[in-house]
N, C-alpha and C positions, 0 to 999 in steps of 0.2 A: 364456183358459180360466177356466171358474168355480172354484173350490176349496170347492167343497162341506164339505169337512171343517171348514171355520174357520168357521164361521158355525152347522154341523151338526153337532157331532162324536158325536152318536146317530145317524148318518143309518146304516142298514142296507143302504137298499135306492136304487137312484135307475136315470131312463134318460138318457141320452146319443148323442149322432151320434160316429159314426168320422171324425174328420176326417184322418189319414192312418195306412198300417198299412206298417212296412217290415221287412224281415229283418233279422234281428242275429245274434250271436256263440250258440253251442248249441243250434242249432238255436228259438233263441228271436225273436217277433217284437215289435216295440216299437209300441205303438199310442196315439194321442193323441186326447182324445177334446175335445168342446168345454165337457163338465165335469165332473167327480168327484168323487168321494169317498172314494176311496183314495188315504191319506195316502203322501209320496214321502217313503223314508228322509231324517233330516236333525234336527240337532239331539242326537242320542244318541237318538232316537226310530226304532226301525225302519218299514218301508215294511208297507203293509196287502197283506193277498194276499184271493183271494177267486175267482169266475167274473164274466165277460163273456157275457150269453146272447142270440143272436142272433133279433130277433124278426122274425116274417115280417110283419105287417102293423106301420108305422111310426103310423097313427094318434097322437091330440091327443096322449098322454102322452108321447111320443116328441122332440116338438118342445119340447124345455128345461124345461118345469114340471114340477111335483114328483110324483112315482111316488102314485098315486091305493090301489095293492098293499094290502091289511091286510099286518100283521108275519109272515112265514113263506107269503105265496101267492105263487106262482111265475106271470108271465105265458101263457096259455092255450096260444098257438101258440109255440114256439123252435124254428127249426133247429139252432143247434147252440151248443154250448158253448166256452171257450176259457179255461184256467186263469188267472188274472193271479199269477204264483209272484216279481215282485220289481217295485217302483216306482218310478222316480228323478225327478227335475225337473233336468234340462240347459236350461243357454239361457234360461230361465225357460219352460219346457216341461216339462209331465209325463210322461215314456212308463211304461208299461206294457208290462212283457215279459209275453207271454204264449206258451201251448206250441201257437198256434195264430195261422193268421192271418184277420183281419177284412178286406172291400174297403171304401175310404175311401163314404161316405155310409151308410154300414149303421147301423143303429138299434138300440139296446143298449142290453140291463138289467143293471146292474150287481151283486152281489149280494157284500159285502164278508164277509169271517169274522171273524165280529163278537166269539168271544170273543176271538182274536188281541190284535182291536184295543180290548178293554175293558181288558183286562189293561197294556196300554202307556198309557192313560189313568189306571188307578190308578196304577203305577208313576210315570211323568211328573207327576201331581200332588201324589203321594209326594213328590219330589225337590226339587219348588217347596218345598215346606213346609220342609223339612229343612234343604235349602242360603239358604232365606232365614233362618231362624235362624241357622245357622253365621255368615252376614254381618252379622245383626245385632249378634252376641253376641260373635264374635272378628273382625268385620273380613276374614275370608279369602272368596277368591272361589271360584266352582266354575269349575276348570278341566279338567274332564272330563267323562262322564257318557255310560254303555254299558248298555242293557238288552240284556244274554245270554240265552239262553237257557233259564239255571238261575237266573240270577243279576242285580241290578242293581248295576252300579259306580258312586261317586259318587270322584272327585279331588280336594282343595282344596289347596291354596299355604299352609296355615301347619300346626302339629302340634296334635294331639289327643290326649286320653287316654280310655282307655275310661270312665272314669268321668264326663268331660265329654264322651262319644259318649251317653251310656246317659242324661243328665240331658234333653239333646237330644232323645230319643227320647221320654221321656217328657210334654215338652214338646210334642213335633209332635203327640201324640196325645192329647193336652188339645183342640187345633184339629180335629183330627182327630170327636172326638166333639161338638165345638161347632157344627159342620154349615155353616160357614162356605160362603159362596154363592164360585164360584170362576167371575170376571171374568174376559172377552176382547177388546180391540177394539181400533181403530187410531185413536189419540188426532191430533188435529190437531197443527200443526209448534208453535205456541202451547203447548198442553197438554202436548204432549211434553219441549217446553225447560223447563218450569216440573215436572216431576217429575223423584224421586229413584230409578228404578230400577236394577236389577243388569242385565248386557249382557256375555254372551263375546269379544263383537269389536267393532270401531269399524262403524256400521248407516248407511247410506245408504240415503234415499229411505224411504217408508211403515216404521213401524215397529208391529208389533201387540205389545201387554204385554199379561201378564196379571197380573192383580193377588188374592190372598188377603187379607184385612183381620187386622193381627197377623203372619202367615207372610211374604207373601214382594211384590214386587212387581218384575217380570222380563220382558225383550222375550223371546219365545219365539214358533215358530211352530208347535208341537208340538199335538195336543189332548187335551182333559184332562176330567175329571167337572163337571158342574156345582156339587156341593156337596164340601164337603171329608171328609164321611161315607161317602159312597161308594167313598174309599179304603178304609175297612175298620178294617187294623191298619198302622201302620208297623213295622216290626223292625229292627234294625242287628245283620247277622249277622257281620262279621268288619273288622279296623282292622287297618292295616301303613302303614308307613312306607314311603312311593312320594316318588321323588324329591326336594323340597324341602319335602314335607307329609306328607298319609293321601289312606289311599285305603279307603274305606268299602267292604262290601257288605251292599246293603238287598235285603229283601222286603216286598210290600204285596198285600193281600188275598188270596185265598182262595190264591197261592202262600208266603205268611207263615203262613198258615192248614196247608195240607201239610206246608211246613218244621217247625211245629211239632208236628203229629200224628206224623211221623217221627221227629224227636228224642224225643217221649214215649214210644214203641214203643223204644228203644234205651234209654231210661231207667230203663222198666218190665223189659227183660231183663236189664240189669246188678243192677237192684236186687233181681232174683228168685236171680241166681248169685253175690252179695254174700250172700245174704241180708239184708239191709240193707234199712230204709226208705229211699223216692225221693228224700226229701228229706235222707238222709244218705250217698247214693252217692262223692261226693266225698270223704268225710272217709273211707269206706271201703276207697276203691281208693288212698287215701293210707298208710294203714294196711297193704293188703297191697303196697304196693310198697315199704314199710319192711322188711317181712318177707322181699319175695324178697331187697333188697338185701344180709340179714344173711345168708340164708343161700347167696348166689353167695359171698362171705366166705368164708362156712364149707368150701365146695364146694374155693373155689381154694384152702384150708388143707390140705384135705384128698389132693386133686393133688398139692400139693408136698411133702407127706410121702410120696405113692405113690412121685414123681419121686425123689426124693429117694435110696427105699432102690431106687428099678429103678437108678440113675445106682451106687451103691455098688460096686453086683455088678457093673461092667461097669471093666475095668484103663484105665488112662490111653494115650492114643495119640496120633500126631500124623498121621496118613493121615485120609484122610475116613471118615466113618460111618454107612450108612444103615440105618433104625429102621422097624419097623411098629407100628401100632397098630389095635385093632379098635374104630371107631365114636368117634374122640376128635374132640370138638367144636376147630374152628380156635381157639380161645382160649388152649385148655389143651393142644393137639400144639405153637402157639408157644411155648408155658411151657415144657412139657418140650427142645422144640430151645434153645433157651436155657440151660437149666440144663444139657444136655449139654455144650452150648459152653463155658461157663462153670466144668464140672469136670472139661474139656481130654478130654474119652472121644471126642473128632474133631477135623477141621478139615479141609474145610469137613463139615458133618451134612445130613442130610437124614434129616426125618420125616414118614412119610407115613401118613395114615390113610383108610383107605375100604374097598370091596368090590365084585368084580369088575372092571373097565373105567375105573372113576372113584376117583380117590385126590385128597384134598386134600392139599397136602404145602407144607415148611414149610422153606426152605433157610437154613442160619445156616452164620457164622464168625466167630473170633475176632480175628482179624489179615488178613485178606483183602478186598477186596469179590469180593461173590458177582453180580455186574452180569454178567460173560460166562458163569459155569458157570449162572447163569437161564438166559438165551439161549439156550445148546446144549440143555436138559435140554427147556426148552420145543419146540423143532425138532423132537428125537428121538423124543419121546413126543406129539405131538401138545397140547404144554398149553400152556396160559392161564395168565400170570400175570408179575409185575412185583415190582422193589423194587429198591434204591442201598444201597451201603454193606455193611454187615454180615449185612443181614436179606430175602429175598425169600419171596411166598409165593403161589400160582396152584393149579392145579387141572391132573391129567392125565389124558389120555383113554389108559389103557392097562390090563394087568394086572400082577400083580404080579411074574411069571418076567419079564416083559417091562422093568422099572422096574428090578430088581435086573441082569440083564442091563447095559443101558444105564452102571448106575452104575457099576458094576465093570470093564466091558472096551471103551466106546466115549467115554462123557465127558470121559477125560483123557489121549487121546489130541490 
């Protein structure tokens, strides 16, 4: 089979013969042609999609030379179309699943989705740039590498800091504007022993590198842009600590380009209900989240002088106790069951707050655990909810005649 793509990787358009077409798994058929150009997933590189269009007269163009087509003109006569929706190379074979089937000798115009596959090109040549500096500059190798959907992942084997992510960055996009011409070929067994490239896995037999001058030089089967300006931008949008290293996530061109007209639309609305300038948003939302801190402070000072004089007025007991309240946030109903606990007005308490059908509620004791009277209370009332020891606290699906009920004449039974 020809592999069009490694030699073309602007090819849009090309024809091909069906050399065999067989059913597969969902209704999908797998079709293998005798050359393409649609890239088969492999590498962190996903598989191209695009149509297969069946043409009724097979004529010169048909027999293996290059589609004669200008850019965007579709062959005159097509019976019928046929989705290509995933591409794999088994066996060293290409199929093509497609939502349709071809009969083996049929003559076919290929027509790939081109911005799919431009977009995995920037990307792919993105990552050349990037992880060949990472190798240069710390020795770490890429052992990963996932174009998502939203997102590209890049893994390395040693640690990083954003501030040695960001220098990187700036770095790739030095090359990046330098328009660097980005090399493909399959160097002889000679040529290949006598160079220094990066490699994911031990490579038998023919090996194709591709080489950036300064960036990177890497056996890859992937394809990529001709020049390194065609990436666009590089970005390095998020760094974590993934198993023995980082694990990066990049965008490149016009999805780096999105990512950051999004982020500037959430910059410009923060900065309009800050009232704050964009470029002092940060030190803003720094500022009021000093403020909410002081005054949740203030809030719970003020709770526990409520607590405090409601706990006064209530005599000391040693039965259980259960408490309502109207609209008290689970923070402050556990303050308060606590503070009950703790100035002996029950044992075990229970305080619940809500309205109608739904009560959040908050079980405490002093000397007991509350692990079995959860359990029942949970059963009886249909609620949710969990806790060990001293303290549990869930949610019930009930009313309040119905909670008071429960507590009073079937819970400690």
């Amino acid at each position: 089979m020809e592999k069009l793509y490694e030699e073309q990787p602007y090819i849009k358009e090309f024809d091909a013969k069906v050399l065999t077409c067989q059913p597969g798994k969902n209704d999908l058929y797998l079709i293998a042609l005798d050359r393409t150009g649609f890239y088969p997933e492999g590498g962190g590189q996903p598989f191209d999609t695009g149509i297969l269009r069946q043409n009724r007269d097979k004529g010169e163009a048909g027999q293996g030379s290059e589609s004669t087509l200008l850019e965007g003109q579709r062959p005159e006569s097509t019976l019928a179309d046929v989705r290509v929706v995933e591409v794999h190379e088994k066996d060293g074979q290409i199929l093509h699943y497609t939502d349709g089937e071809l009969a083996p000798g049929t003559w076919v115009h290929g027509v790939i989705d081109w911005e799919r596959r431009r977009r995995h090109m920037e990307h792919h040549t993105g990552e050349h740039i990037y992880s060949g500096l990472v190798h240069r500059h710390f020795g770490y190798d890429n052992v990963g590498f996932h174009m998502g959907q939203d997102m590209v992942t890049i893994d390395f084997n040693g640690i990083l800091t954003m501030e040695q992510a960001m220098e990187l960055e700036e770095e790739a996009n030095s090359l990046v504007r330098a328009n660097i011409p980005v090399e493909a070929w399959y160097p002889s067994s000679e040529e290949l022993h006598n160079l220094d490239y990066r490699s994911k896995k031990e490579l038998t037999g023919p090996v194709r590198i591709v080489r950036i001058s300064g960036g990177d030089i890497c056996a890859c089967c992937g394809t990529h842009v001709k020049y390194t300006g065609e990436v666009g931008i590089i970005k390095i949008t998020g760094l974590k600590k993934y198993k023995s290293g980082v694990r990066l996530d990049m965008l490149c061109g016009d999805r780096a380009l999105r990512d950051y007209q999004k982020k500037q639309d959430q910059v410009m609305r923060i900065s309009n209900l800050l009232s704050a300038k964009q470029g002092e948003t940060a030190k803003a939302v720094e500022k009021l989240k000093s403020e909410s801190a002081a005054l949740k402070q203030q809030i719970g000072q003020l709770y526990q002088q409520i607590f405090t004089l409601r706990c006064s007025k209530l005599p000391e007991r040693e039965g259980p106790l259960l408490v309502f309240e109207e609209e008290l946030p689970p923070a402050q109903l556990r303050q308060f069951c606590i503070l009950l606990c703790q100035e002996k007005k029950g044992s075990p308490v229970l305080a619940c707050s809500g309205r109608d059908t739904e009560y959040y509620y908050v079980l405490g004791s002093m000397g007991e655990s509350v692990e079995l009277y959860t359990k029942k209370l949970n059963g009886l009332l249909h609620g949710k909810g969990s806790g060990k020891g001293l303290m549990a606290q869930g949610m019930i699906a009930a009313d309040r005649e119905e909670i008071e009920k429960v507590w009073h004449e079937e819970l400690w039974r």
